[in-house]
C-alpha positions as CSV (number, residue, x, y, z in Angstrom):
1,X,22.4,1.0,10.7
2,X,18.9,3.0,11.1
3,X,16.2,2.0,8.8
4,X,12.9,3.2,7.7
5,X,10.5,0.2,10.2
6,X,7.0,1.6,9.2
7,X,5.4,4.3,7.4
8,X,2.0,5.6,9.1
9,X,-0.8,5.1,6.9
10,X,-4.0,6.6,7.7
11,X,-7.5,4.3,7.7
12,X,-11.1,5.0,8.0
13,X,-11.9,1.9,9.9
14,X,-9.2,-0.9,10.7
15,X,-11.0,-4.3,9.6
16,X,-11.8,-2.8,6.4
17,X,-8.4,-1.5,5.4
18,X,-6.4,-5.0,6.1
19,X,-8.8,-6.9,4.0
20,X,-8.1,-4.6,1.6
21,X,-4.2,-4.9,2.2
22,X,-4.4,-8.9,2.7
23,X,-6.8,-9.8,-0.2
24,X,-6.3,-7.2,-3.0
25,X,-2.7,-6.7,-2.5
26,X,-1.8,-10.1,-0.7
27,X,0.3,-8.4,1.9
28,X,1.0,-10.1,4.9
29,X,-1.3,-9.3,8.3
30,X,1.8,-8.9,10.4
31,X,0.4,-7.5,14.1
32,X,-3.0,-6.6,15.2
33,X,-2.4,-5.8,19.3
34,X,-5.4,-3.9,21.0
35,X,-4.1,-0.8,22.2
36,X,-6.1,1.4,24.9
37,X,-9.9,3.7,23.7
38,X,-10.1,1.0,20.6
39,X,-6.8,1.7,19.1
40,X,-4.9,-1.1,17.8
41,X,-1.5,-1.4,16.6
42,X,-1.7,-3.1,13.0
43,X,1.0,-3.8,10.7
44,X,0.6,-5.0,7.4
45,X,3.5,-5.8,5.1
46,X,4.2,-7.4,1.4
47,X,4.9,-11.2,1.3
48,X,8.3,-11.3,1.8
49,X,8.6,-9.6,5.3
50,X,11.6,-7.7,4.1
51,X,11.4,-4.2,3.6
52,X,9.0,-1.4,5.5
53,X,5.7,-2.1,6.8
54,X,3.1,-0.2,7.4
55,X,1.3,1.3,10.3
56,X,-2.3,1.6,9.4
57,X,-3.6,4.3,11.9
58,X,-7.3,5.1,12.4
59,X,-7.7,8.6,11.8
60,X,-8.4,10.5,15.2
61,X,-9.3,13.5,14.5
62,X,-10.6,16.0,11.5
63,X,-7.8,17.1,10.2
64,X,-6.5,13.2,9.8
65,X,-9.8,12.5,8.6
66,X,-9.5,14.7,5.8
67,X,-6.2,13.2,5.1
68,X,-7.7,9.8,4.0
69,X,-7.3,9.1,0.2
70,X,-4.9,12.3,-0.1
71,X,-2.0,11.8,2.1
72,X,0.5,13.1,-0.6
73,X,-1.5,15.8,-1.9
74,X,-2.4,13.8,-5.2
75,X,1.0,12.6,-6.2
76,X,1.8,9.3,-6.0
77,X,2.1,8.1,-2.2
78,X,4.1,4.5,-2.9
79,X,5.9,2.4,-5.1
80,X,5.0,-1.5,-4.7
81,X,8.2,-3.2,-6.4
82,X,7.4,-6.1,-8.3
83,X,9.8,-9.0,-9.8
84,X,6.7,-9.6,-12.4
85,X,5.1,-7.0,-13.2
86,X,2.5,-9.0,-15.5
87,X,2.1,-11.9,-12.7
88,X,0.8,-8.9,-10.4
89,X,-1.4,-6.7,-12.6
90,X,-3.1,-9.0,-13.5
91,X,-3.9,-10.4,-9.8
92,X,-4.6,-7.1,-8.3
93,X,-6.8,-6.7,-11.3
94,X,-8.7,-9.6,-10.8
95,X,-9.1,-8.8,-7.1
96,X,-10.7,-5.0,-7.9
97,X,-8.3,-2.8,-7.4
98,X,-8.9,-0.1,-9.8
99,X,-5.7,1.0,-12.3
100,X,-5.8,4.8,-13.5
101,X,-3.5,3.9,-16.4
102,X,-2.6,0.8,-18.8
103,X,0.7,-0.8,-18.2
104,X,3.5,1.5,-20.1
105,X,7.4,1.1,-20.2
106,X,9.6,3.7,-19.1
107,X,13.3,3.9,-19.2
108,X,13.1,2.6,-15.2
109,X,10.8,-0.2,-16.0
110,X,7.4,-1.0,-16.4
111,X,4.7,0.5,-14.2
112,X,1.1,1.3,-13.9
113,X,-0.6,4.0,-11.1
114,X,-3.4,2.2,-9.3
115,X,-5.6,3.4,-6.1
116,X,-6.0,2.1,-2.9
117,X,-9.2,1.6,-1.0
118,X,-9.3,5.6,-0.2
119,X,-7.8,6.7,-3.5
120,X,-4.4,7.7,-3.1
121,X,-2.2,7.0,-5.9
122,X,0.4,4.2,-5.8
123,X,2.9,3.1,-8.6
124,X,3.1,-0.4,-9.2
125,X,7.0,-1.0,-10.9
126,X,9.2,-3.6,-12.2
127,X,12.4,-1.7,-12.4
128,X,14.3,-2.6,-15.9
129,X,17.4,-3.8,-13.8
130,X,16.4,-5.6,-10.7
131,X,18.8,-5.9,-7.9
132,X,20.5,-10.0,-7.3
C-alpha cells in the first residue's frame, strides 16, 4: 500500500536545522548524502523510525526563501504524537524550544503549540486514546 515517505521541509542552512531536529526534538539523523551544487539529501525522523520523515530542503530560491518559518500560512504545520506528553514538554522545554501556550486538555488529548527553529507552528499531542 502507498504511504506518505517524507514531507519537504524547507531550511535556511542544513547544519543548523538538524541540530535543531537531533538535540531539541531528539529526532533521529537518518541520511545526510551530498548531492550535486552543495545540495544534500537529509532525513531526519523521530526516535522510533516508524512513521514519515522529513526532507529538510535548503531553500533555493526567493520565493522558498520566503517560505521559511511560514510554510502553512500560520496554522499549525505538524502534529508530533507523544505517548507522554509531560515526559516530552518538559525535555523540549529544557532544551529551548519556545511553547506559545501552556499545556491544556482537549477532548482529543493533551497538547501544547510550540515553534521550530523558523517559527512555524507545530502541535505537540498525546491523543486521549492511544492506539495498542
Amino acid at each position: 500500500m502507498p504511504y506518505i515517505a517524507h514531507v519537504t521541509y524547507l531550511v535556511r542552512d542544513y547544519d543548523e536545522a538538524i541540530a535543531f531536529f537531533t538535540q531539541a526534538l531528539s529526532f533521529t539523523l537518518v541520511e545526510d548524502t551530498p548531492l550535486e551544487n552543495g545540495n544534500r539529501w537529509v532525513l531526519v525522523s523521530p526516535p522510533d523510525l516508524n512513521g514519515t520523515s522529513m526532507l529538510l530542503a535548503k531553500a533555493a530560491t526567493p520565493e522558498q526563501e520566503k517560505a521559511i518559518g511560514n510554510q502553512t500560512g500560520g496554522r499549525v504545520f505538524l502534529f508530533l504524537q507523544t505517548d507522554n506528553f509531560t515526559r516530552d514538554y518538559g525535555r523540549m522545554t529544557e532544551k529551548g524550544v519556545r511553547f506559545k501556550e501552556k499545556p491544556r486538555e482537549e477532548p482529543y488529548g493533551t497538547v501544547a503549540v510550540f515553534e521550530d527553529l523558523y517559527g512555524n507552528k507545530w502541535d505537540l499531542i498525546e491523543p486521549r486514546n492511544q492506539p495498542g
